[in-house]
Each structure stands twice: as structure tokens, then as C-alpha cells.
C-alpha positions in Angstrom: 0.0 0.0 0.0 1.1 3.1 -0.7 0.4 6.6 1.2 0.9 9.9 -0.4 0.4 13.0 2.7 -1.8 15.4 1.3 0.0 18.9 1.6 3.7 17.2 3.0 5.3 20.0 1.8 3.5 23.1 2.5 3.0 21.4 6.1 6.4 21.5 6.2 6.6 25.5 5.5 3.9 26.4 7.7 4.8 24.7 10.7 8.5 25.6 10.5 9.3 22.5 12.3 13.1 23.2 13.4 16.5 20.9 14.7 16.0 19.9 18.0 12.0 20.5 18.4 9.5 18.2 19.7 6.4 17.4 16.9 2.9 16.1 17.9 1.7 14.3 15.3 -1.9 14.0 16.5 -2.9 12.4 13.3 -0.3 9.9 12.9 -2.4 7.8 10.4 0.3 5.8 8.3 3.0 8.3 9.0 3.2 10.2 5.9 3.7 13.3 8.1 5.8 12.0 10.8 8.4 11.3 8.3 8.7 14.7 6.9 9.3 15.9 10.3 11.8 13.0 11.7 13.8 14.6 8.9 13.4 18.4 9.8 14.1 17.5 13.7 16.9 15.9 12.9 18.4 12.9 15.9 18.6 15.9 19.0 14.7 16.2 17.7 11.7 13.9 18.3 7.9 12.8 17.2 5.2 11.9 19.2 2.7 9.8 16.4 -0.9 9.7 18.3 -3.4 7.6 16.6 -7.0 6.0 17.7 -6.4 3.2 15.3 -4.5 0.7 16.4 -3.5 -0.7 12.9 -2.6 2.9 11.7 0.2 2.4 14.6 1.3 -0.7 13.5 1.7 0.5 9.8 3.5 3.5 10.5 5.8 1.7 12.7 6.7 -0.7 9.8 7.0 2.5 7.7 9.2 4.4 10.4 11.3 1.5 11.9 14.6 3.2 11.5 13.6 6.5 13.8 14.6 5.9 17.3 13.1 9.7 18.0 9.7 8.6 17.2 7.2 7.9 19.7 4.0 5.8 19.4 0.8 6.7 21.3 -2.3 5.1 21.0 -5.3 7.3 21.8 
């Protein structure tokens, strides 16, 4: 399956996510998102991925395996 985040890049802008922040990522969903920002916060930086879906956590785990600054939160 593939999963294209609507608006990645302007999200990106607008947010001005930095080195070093902290990103809530209230709609983790498959972690589209999430990505774009494990690579603007860089490894001093982290993600929190919040999801009510229980599968949507399991696929972007599988999708983000590699980021030990990524969090998982179920709720």
C-alpha cells in the first residue's frame, strides 16, 4: 500500500518545524507526516505519532522503523 500525505510539503513550511523540536503528530495515520518531520528535527529532535487506530500504529511503525526519536501513542 502506498500513502501519499496530502500537503507534505507546504505542512512543512507552515509549521516551521526546526532541529531539536519536539512534533505532535496527533494524526499519525500511516506516518506520511511523521516522516517529513523525523527529517526536519533531525536525531537531538523527536515525534510523538498519536493515533486512535490501532493498525494505523502498526503500519507506521513498519513504515518508520529506522527513527529511534519517534514515539507511538495510541489514543
Amino acid at each position: 500500500m502506498q500513502h501519499i500525505p496530502v500537503l507534505r510539503d507546504e505542512i512543512g513550511k507552515i509549521l516551521e518545524v526546526r532541529t531539536g523540536d519536539i512534533v505532535l503528530d496527533a494524526t499519525l495515520g500511516l506516518g506520511g507526516h511523521s516522516e517529513l518531520f523525523l527529517s526536519l528535527v533531525g536525531t537531538s529532535g523527536m515525534v510523538v505519532g498519536l493515533d486512535v487506530d490501532q493498525r494505523n500504529l502498526v503500519l507506521a511503525q513498519k513504515r518508520l522503523e529506522h527513527s529511534p526519536n519517534m514515539v507511538y501513542v495510541h489514543g
